[in-house]
Structure formats: structure tokens, C-alpha cells
VEXDREN-2710 file (C-alpha; in Angstrom, 1 decimal):
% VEXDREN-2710
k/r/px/py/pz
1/UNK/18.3/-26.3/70.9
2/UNK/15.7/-26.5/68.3
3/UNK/12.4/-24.8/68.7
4/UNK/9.4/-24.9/65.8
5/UNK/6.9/-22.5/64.7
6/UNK/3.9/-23.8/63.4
7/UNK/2.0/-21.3/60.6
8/UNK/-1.5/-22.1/60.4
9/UNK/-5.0/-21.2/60.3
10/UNK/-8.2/-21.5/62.7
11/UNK/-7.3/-25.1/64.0
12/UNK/-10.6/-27.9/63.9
13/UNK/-11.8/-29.1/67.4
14/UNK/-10.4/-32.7/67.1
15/UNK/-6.8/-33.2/67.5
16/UNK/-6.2/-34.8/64.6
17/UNK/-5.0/-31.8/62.6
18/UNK/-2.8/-30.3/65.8
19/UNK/-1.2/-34.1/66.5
20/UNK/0.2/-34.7/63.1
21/UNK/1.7/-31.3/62.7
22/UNK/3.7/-31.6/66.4
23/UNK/4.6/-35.0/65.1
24/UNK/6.1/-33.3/62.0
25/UNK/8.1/-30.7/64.6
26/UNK/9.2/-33.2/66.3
27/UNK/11.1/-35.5/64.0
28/UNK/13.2/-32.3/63.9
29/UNK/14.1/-33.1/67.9
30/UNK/12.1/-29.6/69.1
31/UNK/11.8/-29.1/72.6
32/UNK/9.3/-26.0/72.4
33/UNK/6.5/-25.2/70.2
34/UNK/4.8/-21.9/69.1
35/UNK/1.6/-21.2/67.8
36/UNK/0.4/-17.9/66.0
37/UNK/-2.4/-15.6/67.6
38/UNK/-6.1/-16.5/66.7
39/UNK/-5.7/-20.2/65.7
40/UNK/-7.4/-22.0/68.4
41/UNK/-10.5/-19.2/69.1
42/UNK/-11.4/-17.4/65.9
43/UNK/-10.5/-13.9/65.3
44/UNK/-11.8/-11.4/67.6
45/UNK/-14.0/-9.4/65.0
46/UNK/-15.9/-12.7/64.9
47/UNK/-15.7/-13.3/68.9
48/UNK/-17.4/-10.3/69.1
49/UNK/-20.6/-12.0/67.4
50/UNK/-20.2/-15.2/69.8
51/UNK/-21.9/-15.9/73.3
52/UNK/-19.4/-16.3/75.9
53/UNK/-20.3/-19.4/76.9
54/UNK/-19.3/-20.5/73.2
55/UNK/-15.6/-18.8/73.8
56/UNK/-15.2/-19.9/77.1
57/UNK/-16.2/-23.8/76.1
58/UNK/-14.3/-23.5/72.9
59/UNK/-11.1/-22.6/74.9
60/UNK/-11.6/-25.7/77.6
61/UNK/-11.8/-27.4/74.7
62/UNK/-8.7/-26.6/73.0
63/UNK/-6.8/-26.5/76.3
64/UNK/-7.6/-30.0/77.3
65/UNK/-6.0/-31.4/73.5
66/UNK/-3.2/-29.1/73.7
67/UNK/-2.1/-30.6/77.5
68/UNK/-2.9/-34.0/75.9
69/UNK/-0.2/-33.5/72.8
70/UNK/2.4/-31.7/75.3
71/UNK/2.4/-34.7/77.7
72/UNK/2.5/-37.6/74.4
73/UNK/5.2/-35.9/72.3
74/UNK/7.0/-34.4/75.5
75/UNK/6.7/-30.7/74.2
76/UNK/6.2/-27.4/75.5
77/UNK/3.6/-25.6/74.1
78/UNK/3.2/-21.7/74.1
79/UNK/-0.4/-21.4/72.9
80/UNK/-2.3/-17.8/72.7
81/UNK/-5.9/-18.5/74.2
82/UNK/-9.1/-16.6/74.9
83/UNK/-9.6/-16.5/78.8
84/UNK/-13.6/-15.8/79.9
85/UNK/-13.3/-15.4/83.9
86/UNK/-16.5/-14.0/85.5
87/UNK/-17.6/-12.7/82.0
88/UNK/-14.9/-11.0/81.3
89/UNK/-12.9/-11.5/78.6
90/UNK/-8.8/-11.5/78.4
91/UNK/-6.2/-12.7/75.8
92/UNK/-3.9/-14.9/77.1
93/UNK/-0.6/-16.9/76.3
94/UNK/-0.5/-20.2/77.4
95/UNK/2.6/-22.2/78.5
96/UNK/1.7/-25.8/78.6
97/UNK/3.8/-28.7/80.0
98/UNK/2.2/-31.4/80.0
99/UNK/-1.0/-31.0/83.0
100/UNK/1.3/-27.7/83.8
101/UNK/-0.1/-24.5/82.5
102/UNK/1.4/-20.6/83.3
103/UNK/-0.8/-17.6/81.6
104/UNK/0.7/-14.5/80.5
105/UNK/-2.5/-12.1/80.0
106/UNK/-1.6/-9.1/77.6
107/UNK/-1.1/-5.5/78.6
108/UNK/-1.3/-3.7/75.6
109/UNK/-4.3/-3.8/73.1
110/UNK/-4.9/-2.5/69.5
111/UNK/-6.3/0.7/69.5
112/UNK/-6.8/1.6/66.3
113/UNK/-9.9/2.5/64.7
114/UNK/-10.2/-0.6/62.2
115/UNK/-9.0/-2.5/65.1
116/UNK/-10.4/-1.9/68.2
117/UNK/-9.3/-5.0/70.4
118/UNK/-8.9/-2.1/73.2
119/UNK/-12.4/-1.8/73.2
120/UNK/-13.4/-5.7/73.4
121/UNK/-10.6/-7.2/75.7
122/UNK/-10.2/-6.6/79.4
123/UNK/-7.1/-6.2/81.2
124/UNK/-5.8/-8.9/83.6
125/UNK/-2.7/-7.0/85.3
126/UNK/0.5/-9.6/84.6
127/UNK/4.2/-9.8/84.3
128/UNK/5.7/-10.8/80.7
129/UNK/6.4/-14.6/80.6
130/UNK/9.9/-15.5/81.3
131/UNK/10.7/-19.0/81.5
132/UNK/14.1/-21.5/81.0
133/UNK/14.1/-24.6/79.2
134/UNK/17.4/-26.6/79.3
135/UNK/19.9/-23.7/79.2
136/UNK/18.2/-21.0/77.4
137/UNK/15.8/-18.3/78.8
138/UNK/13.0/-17.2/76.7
139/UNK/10.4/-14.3/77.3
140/UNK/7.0/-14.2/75.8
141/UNK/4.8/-11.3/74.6
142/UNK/1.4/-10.9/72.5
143/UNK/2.5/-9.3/68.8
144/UNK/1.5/-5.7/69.2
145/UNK/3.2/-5.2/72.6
146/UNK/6.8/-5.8/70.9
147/UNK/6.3/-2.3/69.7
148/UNK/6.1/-1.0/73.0
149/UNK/10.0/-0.7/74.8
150/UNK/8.8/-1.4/78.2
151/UNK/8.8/-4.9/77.5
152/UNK/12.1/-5.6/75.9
153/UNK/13.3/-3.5/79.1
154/UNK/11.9/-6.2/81.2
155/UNK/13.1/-9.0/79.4
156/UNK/16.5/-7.7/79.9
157/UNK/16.4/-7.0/83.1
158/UNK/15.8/-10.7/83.2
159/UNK/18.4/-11.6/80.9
160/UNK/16.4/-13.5/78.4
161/UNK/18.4/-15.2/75.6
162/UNK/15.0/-15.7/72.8
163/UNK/11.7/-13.6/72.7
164/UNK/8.8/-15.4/71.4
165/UNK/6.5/-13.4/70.1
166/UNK/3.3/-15.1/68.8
167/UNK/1.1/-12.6/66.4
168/UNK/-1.7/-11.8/63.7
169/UNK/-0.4/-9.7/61.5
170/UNK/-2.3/-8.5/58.1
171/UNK/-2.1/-6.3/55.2
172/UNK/1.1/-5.4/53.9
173/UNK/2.3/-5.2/57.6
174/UNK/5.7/-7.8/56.7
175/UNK/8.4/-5.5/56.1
176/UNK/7.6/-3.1/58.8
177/UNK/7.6/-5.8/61.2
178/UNK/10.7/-7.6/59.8
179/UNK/13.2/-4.4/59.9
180/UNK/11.5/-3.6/63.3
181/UNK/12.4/-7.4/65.2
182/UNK/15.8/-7.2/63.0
183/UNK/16.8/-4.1/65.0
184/UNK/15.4/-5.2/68.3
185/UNK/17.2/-8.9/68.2
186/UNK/20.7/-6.2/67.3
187/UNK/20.6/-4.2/70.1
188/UNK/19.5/-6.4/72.6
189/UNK/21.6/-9.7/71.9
190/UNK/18.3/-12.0/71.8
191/UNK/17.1/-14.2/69.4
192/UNK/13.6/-13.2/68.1
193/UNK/11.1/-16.0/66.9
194/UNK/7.6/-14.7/65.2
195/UNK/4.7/-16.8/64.7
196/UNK/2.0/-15.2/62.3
197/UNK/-1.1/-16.6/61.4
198/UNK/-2.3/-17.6/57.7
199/UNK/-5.6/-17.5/56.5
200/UNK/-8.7/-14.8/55.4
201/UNK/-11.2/-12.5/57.8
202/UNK/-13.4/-11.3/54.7
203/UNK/-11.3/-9.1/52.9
204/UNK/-8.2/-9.3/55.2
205/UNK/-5.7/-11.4/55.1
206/UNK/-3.1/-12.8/57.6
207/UNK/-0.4/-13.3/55.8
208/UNK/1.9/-15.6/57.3
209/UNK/5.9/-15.2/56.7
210/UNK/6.7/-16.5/60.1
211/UNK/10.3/-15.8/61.0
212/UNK/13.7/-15.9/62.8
213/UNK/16.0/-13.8/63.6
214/UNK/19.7/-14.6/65.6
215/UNK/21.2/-11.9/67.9
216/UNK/23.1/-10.3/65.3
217/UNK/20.3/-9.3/63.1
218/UNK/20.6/-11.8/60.8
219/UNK/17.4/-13.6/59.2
220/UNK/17.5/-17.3/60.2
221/UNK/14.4/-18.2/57.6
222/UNK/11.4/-16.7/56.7
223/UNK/8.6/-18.7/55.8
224/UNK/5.9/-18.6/53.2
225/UNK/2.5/-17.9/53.0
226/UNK/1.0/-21.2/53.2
227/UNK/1.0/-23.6/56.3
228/UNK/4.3/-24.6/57.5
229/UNK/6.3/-25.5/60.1
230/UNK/9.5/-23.6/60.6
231/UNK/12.5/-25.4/62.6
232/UNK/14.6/-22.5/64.3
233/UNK/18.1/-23.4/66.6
234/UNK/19.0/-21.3/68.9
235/UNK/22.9/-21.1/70.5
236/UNK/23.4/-19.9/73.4
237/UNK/27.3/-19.4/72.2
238/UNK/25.9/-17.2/70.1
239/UNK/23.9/-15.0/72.3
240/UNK/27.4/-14.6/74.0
241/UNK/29.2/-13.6/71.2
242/UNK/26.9/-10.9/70.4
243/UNK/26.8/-9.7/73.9
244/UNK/30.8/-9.6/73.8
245/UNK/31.0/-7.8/70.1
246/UNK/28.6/-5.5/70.4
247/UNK/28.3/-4.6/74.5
248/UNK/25.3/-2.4/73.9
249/UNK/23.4/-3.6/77.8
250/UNK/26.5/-3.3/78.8
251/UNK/26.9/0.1/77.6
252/UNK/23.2/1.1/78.5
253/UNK/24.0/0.1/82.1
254/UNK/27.0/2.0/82.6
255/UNK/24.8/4.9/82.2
256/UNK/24.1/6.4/85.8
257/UNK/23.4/9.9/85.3
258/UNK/19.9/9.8/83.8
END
């Protein structure tokens, strides 16, 4: 089954620029598509400037295109979105099928001092997204919560076969993340498929470098810096291999005493 990532930056209104890049994806016979964080509401250091009736419109907006494209090109779409409900405001993943739409609403925020999503973003109490398409499983979670073990717990609990993991990373943040989703795709027999952003925030910049990684911990392709569309295949043989080799859930569950 091939899945595609499409790296880019804040996308325009019309659906122009959105239509010809799923196009692109799907002479490569996708079946699911995933977008980086921050592509169809700008960055949240600049949402913090906007009126909510801006965010909230801007959203709609981009909801109603991305239902449109899912229905024409017969694609699933996992979308991060801004969510304004009762002036509140809540990040959100977006699973679209056509006029069918599930929202995973993040748990865990940046709380760091340069980066204080924590402090702008309410919390919408949810369960990770798990969903199947054809025979694989895939869980989705918002960048910063793969860093937290509680959600890779749950995903195997539900015996998810691909984490999809939409994100926004900057700096020289590449590397760290890379050896961190190598190890985590290893020890829990899943495929791991990152979508970063491209693109500037004055002096920061989101760097891109998209990637794959199979359940062995083996790089499937890493992409560049630029916009571009990554085409990832994911085997469910495989995940069984890896589960046979390596038996580490296995191993964790035959663990009773603590």
C-alpha cells in the first residue's frame, strides 16, 4: 500500500495549489495522504496576532477544499487543523474521507519557553487516532506527543501497523528526531511516516526532511528541504517479520510481575 507525504509550506486559499500536488500523489496509486503541521492555518506565533473569527473562517475554509479533493481523487486525507469551538481554541488532526471527517484533538503541548503553545492552545480531552485502511492499521499523533511513551503504549495496545506523525519541526532539530523515530519504529514493529513543514517564521526555519522509517529501523527515504512529495509503501509482511524476529511486545507482555 502506498501512502504520500506531501512537504510544503502555508498552502493559498484556492485549491489550485493543494489539487495539483494530490494529483502528483496519486499517479503513484496512494490511498492516504499526509500533510505537515501549520500548512493550512499559519503558525501559531502569528495566530496569536489573529481574531478568532479569522482562524475559525480560515479553517471552514480549508476544510471544505480538503473534503472536495478527498471525494475527486478518492483519497484519505489526514490534515492538522485549527479548531475555534466556543472561543476556544484546539489543534486538531483531521481524517477526511470524502464528506466524512474524525478529529484527533492533541494532548500534549510545547511548553517550552521560546515555544509556548501550552499557553495558547486549549485542551479537548481525546483518544489517539487509530484507524484501518485496506489491511493496515495506522495511529495518528501531533509531532511533540511522539516523545511522550504513553502514546506509543496506546497504539500498541491497539496493534497499529504505521504511526503517522504530522509535525513542525525547526532549528537543527533533524537528527534528534530521526535516531529518536528510528528507535521507536525498532522496538515497536511499526512503520513510522513524518511529515515536517518547509518554509520561514522570521528567523526560524522549518526545515523539512520528511521521512520514513520500516519496522526494522531502517530509513525508507528522507526528503529534502524544498517542497516535495514523498511516496512511502508500507507491507504488512513486513510488519510480521519484525514482530517474529525481534518479539520485543511479545516480550514486554510476558512481563506480569510489575
Amino acid at each position: 500500500m502506498n501512502i504520500a507525504v506531501i512537504q510544503t509550506d502555508n498552502l493559498p486559499y484556492d485549491k489550485a495549489k493543494l489539487s495539483f500536488l494530490i494529483q502528483r500523489a496519486k499517479k503513484e496509486n496512494v490511498k492516504l495522504i499526509l500533510l505537515p503541521e501549520y500548512v493550512l492555518n499559519r503558525f501559531f506565533k502569528e495566530l496569536e496576532k489573529m481574531p478568532l473569527s479569522f482562524i475559525k473562517d480560515q479553517s471552514k475554509h480549508q476544510m471544505k477544499l480538503l473534503k472536495q479533493l478527498s471525494k475527486v481523487y478518492s483519497v484519505t486525507i489526514i490534515a492538522p487543523i485549527i479548531k475555534i469551538i466556543k472561543d476556544k481554541k484546539y489543534k486538531a488532526i483531521a481524517k477526511i474521507d470524502g464528506e466524512k471527517v474524525k478529529y484527533y484533538y492533541q494532548q500534549v503541548y510545547m511548553p517550552y519557553t521560546h515555544w509556548r503553545e501550552d499557553k495558547f492552545f486549549d485542551i479537548n480531552e481525546s483518544f489517539p487516532l487509530v484507524f484501518s485502511l485496506e489491511n493496515i492499521k495506522f495511529g495518528v499523533m501531533f509531532g511533540f506527543e511522539s516523545h511522550i511513551e504513553k502514546f506509543w503504549n496506546y497504539f500498541n495496545e491497539k496493534n497499529v501497523d504505521c504511526v503517522l506523525i504530522p509535525s513542525v519541526g525547526a532549528f537543527n532539530s533533524h537528527q534528534r528526531w530521526l535516531d529518536m523515530l528510528k528507535t521507536k519504529a525498532f522496538l515497536n514493529h511499526k512503520y513510522v511516516i513524518r511529515a515536517n513543514r518547509i518554509g520561514n517564521f522570521e528567523d526560524w526555519e522549518f526545515y523539512g526532511r520528511s521521512f520514513g522509517i520500516d519496522p526494522e529501523g531502517k530509513i525508507l527515504e528522507i526528503l529534502g528541504n524544498k517542497e516535495e512529495i514523498g511516496i512511502f509503501n508500507i507491507s504488512k509482511d513486513k510488519i510480521k517479520e519484525a514482530k517474529k524476529e525481534w518479539k520485543f511486545l511479545e516480550l514486554n507482555k510476558s512481563i506480569k510481575h510489575f
